[in-house]
N, C-alpha and C positions, 0 to 999 in steps of 0.2 A: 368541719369540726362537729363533735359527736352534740346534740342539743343538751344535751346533759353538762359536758365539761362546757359549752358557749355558757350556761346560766350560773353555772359556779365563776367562770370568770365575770361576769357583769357584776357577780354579788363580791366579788374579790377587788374588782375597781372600782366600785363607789363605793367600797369600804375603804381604801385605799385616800379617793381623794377626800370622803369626808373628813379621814382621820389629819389627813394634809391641812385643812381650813382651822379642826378643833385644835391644831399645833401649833400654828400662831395665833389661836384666839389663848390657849393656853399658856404659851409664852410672853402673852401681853397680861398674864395673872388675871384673864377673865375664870366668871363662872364658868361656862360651859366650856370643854375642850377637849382633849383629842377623842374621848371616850366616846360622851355623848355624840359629838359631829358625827362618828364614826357608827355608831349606834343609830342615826337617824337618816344617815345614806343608808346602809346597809340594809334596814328595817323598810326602809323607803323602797330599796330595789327590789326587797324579797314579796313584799305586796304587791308589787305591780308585777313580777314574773307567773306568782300563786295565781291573779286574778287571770292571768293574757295562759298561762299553761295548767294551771291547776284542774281545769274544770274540764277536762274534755276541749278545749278551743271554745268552749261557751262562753266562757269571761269574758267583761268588759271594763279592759282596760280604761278607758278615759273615766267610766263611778269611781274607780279603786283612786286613781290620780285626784279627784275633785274631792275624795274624801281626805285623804291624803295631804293638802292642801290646808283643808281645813282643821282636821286632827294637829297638824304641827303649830298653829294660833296657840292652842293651847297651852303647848312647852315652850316656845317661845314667849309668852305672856309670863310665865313662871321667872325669867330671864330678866324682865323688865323690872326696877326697883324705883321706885318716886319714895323721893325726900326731902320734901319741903318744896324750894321750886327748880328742883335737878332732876333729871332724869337719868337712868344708867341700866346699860342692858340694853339696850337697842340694836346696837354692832350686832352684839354678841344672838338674838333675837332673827336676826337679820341673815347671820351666818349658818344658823339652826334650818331657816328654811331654805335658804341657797341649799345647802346641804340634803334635803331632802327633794328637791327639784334636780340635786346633782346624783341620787339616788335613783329616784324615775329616768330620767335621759338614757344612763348607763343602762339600765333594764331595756328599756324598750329599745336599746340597741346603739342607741346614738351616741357612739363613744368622742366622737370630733366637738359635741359640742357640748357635752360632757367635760370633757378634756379642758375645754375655751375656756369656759366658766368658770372649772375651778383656776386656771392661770389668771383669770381674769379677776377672780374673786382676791388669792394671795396677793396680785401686784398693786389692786387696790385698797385692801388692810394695809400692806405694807407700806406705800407711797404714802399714802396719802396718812397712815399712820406716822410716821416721820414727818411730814409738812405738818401734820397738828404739834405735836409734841416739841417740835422745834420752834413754833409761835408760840406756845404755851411759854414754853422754857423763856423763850424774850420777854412775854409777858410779866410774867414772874420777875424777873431779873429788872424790868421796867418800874414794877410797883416797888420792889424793895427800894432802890435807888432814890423812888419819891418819899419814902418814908422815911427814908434816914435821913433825908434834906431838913 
């Protein structure tokens, strides 16, 4: 494959699966979602390709990934809300840097474990999204039952 069309695909696939993660953080009416996810794979792959092909082969990949890393704190922090003594925006926080980690993989090539992560990432919003919600919901249904008493 031509190196040209390999780096449009990597930036095609981690835009792909970021935008996969921000769809169910989206469809669970979080802040962040498909946009964003997909904005911070994408942004994530296109730094790590600039830095590893940009420069002549001079670039070093693994500063660009450590900065990388550390740049996503940021917009994930913005995701975070404290209210009294709840917290909200952590998933969502959580999935912002998966996503950018699912951004670098795909760049530097590693489409399988790219791939894992995001299946790994959806099945565990979604599972375990359900098992909360579902205790919640009995929760709820628990406390009214005591209050009517």
């Amino acid at each position: 494959m031509n190196e040209t069309v390999e780096m449009v695909f990597r930036l095609v696939l981690a835009a792909v699966q970021g935008g996969l993660i921000g769809a169910e953080r989206e469809y669970r009416g979080k802040v962040a979602g498909t946009r964003t996810h997909l904005l911070v794979a994408l942004g994530s792959a296109l730094m790590m390709l600039v830095s590893r092909y940009g420069f002549g082969g001079q670039g070093d990949p693994s500063r660009v990934a450590a900065q990388i890393v550390s740049g996503i704190g940021f917009i994930g922090a913005g995701a975070i809300m404290v209210d009294r003594h709840s917290v909200h925006g952590l998933t969502t926080a959580a999935g912002i840097w998966v996503a950018a980690g699912i951004g670098m993989a795909t760049a530097a090539g590693l489409y399988v474990l790219a791939l894992a992560t995001t299946t790994l990432s959806l099945v565990g919003l979604e599972v375990f999204g359900i098992l909360l919600f579902r205790d919640r919901r009995r929760a709820r249904r628990n406390s009214d039952t005591s209050k009517s008493v």
